[in-house]
C-alpha positions in Angstrom: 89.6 78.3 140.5 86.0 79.2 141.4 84.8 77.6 138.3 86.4 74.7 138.4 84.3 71.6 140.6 86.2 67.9 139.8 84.0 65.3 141.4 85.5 62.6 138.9 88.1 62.0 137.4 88.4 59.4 134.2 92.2 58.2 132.7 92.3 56.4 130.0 94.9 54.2 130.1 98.3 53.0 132.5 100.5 55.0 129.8 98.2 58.2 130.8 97.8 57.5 134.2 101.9 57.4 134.6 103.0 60.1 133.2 104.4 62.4 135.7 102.1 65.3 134.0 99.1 63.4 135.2 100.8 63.0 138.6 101.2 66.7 139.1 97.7 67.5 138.1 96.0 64.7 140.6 98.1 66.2 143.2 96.7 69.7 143.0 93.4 68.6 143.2 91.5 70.0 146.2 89.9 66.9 147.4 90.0 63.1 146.5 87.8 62.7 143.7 86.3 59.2 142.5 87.6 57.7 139.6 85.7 56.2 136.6 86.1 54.7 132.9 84.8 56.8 129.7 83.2 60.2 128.9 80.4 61.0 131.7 79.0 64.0 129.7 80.1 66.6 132.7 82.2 69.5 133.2 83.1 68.0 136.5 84.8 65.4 135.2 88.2 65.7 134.3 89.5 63.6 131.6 93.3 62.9 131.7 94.2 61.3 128.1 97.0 61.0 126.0 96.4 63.1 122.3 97.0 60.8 119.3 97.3 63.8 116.6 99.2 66.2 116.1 99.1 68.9 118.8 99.8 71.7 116.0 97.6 72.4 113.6 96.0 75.2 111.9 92.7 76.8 112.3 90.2 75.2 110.9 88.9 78.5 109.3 86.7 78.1 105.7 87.8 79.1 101.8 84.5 81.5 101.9 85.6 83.9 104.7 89.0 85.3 105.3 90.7 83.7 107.9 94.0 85.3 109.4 96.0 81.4 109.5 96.2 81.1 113.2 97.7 77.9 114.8 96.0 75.8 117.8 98.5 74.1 120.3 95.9 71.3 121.1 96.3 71.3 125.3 92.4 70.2 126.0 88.8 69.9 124.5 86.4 70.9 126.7 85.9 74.2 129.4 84.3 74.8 133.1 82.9 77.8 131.5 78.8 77.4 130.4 78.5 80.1 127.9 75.2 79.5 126.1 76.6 80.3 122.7 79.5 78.3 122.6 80.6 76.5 119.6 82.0 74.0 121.8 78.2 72.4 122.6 78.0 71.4 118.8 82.0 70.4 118.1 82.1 67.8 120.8 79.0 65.0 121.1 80.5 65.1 125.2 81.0 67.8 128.0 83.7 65.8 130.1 87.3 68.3 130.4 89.5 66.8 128.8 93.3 67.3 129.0 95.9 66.2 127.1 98.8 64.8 129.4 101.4 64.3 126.9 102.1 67.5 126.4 105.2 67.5 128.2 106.2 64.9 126.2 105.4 66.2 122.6 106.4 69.9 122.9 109.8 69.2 122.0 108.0 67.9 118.3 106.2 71.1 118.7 109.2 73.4 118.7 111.3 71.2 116.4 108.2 72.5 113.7 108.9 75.9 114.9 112.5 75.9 114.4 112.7 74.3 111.4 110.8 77.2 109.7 113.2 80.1 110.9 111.3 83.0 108.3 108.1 81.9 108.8 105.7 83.5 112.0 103.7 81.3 113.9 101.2 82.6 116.0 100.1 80.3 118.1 96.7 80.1 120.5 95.6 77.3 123.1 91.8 78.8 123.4 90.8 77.6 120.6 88.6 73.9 121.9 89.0 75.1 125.9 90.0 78.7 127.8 93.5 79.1 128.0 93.5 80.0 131.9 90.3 78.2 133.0 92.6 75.2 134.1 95.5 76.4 134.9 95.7 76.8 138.2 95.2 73.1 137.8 97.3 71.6 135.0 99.8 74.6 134.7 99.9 75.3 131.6 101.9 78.5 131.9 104.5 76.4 133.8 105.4 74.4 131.0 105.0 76.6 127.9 105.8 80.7 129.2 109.3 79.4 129.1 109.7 77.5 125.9 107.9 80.3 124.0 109.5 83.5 125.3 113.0 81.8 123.9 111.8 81.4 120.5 112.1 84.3 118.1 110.0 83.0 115.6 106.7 82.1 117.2 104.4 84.0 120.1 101.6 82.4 121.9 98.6 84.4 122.6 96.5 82.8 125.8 92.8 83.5 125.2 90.8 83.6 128.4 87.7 84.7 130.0 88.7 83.7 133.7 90.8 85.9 136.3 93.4 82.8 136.5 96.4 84.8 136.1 98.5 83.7 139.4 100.4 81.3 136.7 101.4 84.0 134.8 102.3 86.2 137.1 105.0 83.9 138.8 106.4 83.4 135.6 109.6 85.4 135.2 108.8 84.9 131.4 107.4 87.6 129.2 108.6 88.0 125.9 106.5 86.8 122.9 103.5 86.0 125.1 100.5 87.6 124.6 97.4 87.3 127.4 94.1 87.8 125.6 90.8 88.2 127.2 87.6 87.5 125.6 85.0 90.6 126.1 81.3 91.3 125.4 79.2 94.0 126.5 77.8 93.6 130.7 74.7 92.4 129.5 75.8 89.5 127.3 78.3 88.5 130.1 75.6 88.4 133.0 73.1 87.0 130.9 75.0 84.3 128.7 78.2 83.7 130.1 77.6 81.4 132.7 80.2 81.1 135.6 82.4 83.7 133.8 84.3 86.5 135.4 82.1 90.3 134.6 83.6 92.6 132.1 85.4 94.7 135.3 87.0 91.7 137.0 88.7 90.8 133.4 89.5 94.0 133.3 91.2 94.5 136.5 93.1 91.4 135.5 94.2 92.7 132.3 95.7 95.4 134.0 97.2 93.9 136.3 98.8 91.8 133.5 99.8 94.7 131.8 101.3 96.6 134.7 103.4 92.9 135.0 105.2 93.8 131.7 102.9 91.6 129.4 101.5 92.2 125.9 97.5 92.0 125.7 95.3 91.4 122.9 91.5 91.5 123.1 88.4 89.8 120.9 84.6 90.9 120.7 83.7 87.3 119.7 80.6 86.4 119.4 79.2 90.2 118.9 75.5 89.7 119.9 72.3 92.0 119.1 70.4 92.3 122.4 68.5 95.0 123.6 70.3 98.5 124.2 73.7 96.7 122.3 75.1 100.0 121.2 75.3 101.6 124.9 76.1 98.0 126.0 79.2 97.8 124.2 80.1 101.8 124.7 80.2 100.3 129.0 82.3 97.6 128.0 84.5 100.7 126.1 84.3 103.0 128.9 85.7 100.3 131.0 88.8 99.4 128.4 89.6 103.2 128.8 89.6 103.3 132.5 91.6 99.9 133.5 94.0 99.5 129.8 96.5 101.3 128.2 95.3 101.2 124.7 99.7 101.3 123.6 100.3 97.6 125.1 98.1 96.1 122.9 98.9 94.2 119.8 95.4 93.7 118.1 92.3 93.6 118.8 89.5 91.1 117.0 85.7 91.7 116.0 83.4 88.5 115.4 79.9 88.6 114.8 78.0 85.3 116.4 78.0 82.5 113.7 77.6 78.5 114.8 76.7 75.4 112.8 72.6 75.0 112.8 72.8 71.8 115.2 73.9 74.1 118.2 70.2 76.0 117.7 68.6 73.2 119.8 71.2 72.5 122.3 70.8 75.9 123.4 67.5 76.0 123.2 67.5 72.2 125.5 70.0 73.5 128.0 69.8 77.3 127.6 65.9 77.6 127.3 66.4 81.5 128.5 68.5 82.5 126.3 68.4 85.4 123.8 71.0 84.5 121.7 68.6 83.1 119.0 66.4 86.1 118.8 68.6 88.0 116.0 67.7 87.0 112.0 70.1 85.0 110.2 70.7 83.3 107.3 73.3 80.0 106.6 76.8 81.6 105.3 78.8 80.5 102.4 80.1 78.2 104.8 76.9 76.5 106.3 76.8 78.6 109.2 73.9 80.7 110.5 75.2 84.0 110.8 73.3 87.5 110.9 72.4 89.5 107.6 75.1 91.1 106.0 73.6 94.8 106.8 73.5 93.7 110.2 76.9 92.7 110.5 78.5 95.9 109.0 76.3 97.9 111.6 77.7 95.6 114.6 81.7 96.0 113.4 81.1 99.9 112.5 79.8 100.9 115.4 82.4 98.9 117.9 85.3 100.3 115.8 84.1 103.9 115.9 83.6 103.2 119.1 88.0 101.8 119.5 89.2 104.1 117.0 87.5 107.2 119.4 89.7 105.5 122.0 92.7 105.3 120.4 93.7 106.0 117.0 96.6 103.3 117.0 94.4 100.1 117.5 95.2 97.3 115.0 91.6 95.9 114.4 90.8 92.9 112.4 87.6 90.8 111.5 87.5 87.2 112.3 86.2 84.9 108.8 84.8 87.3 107.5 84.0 88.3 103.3 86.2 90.6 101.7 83.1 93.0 101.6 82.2 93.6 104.9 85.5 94.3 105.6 85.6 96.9 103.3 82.2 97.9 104.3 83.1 98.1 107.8 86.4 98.7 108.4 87.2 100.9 105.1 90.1 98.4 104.1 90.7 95.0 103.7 93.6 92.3 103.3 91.6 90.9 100.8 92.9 87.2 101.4 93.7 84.8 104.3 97.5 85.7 103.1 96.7 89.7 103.4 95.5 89.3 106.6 98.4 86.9 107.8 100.8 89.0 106.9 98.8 92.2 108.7 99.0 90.4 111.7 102.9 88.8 111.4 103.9 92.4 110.9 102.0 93.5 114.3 104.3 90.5 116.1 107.8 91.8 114.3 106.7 95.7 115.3 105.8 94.7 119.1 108.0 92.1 120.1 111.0 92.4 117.3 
């Protein structure tokens, strides 16, 4: 909970403020904080709100680049984190953490969608506009939805995280279709960039841990970044996967080159005027992002899975929205469509959980 600091706290109505989710969450709070109306702009502000959508919905992925039809269980907008590449800075015009408090109340909806699709896979992911873990010890997350999950045989949810907050996970009795996924990058990036994040060691000392618990893991190399040195950056981040993970309990693993909509370039530069992230050469995408040049891309995912493949040869590796080229380029296959790669992945859930 080290990154976590709640000096304020904002609800946004009486129906919000008395739902017995919200209740929980203020009484975990370490001290009283003050209270407030609307968004304050700061990730010390914890927003308690009731969601007005739908909580499940696909991943906004694009038609250009092949996207593997993930689903986001909307939880929260909004992370304690300050990575200076997130995507995050440009999605939301506010910083405030923002959690949705009735959750409790629409997962039965939630799971009602699941059911009534018994042949179909959903794989489902809460990182996708906030970390997974960063709140939990907070809002308990893992409370609510390790046990709804591991009784449904048609769905698994994979919690994406860069934090060490795995005490909710591990007082869970609950492990079966629950996948704990870290988000890694080489030591530089993480020092340099990732801003109040765990190192590369301490999530992989908590990955193991998980795994020794009985758990499945997944991991993502998202946003690959060209820095200085990057090859014998990422062959540390390697070298540390080989001495803390069992390469067998994982179900896939993800590469992701560093893409963003051209607004983000001056937020980072306003608020992350030392970053390097900027430094590499890119052009705009098919899908009005800037991403690197092509050759450079096919170098990046080359190299990291030589580098997985020399660990193990039964890694199941996949490119995140990415053209049907440098996947072929790169990896020496592809799924050639969002289907392709959807069914890649559905068959990795059947084969590890059944």
């Amino acid at each position: 909970m080290s990154s976590l600091n709640i000096r304020k706290v904002v609800i946004d109505d009486d129906k919000a403020r008395n739902l017995s989710f919200t209740k929980r969450i203020l009484s975990r709070l370490a001290s009283e904080p003050s209270y407030g109306t609307g968004y304050t702009g700061s990730k010390e502000t914890l927003h308690l709100l009731s969601h007005k959508g739908e909580f499940l919905k696909p991943c906004p992925g694009t038609r250009e680049y092949i996207c593997c039809g993930y689903q986001i269980l909307n939880v929260a907008t909004g992370c304690p984190l300050n990575c200076s590449y997130c995507i995050l800075q440009s999605y939301f015009s506010y910083s405030d953490l923002a959690v949705f408090v009735n959750l409790e109340e629409a997962i039965d909806q939630v799971f009602r969608l699941i059911d009534g699709q018994p042949h179909r896979i959903f794989r489902i992911g809460t990182g996708e506009f906030t970390d997974s873990l960063a709140l939990d010890p907070l809002v308990f997350w893992t409370d609510l939805l390790l046990s709804r999950f591991s009784k449904t045989k048609n769905a698994v949810l994979e919690l994406k995280t860069k934090t060490i907050n795995i005490g909710g996970l591990l007082s869970s009795q609950q492990r079966d279709r629950i996948i704990v996924s870290w988000s890694l990058n080489s030591p530089f990036i993480a020092s340099r960039e990732e801003h109040k994040a765990p190192s590369i060691r301490k999530r992989l000392e908590a990955a193991r841990e998980c795994q020794r618990e009985g758990f499945v893991l997944s991991f993502h190399f998202d946003p690959i970044l060209v820095h200085p040195n990057w090859r014998d950056e990422y062959r540390k981040t390697l070298e540390m996967m080989d001495q803390y993970i069992d390469p067998k309990g994982i179900i896939w693993i993800s590469l992701g080159s560093f893409r963003f909509m051209p607004d983000l370039k001056n937020i980072i530069r306003r608020f992350h005027p030392k970053s390097s992230v900027l430094d590499g050469e890119f052009i705009v995408g098919l899908d009005g992002k800037c991403r690197y040049f092509r050759p450079i891309r096919v170098e990046l995912y080359s190299y990291i899975r030589e580098l997985l493949e020399a660990w193990s040869d039964d890694i199941s590796l996949y490119l995140c929205m990415e053209s049907d080229d440098v996947w072929r380029e790169s990896m020496g296959w592809s799924p050639r469509n969002n289907q392709g790669l959807s069914d890649y992945l559905d068959s990795r859930v059947v084969e590890v959980f059944g």
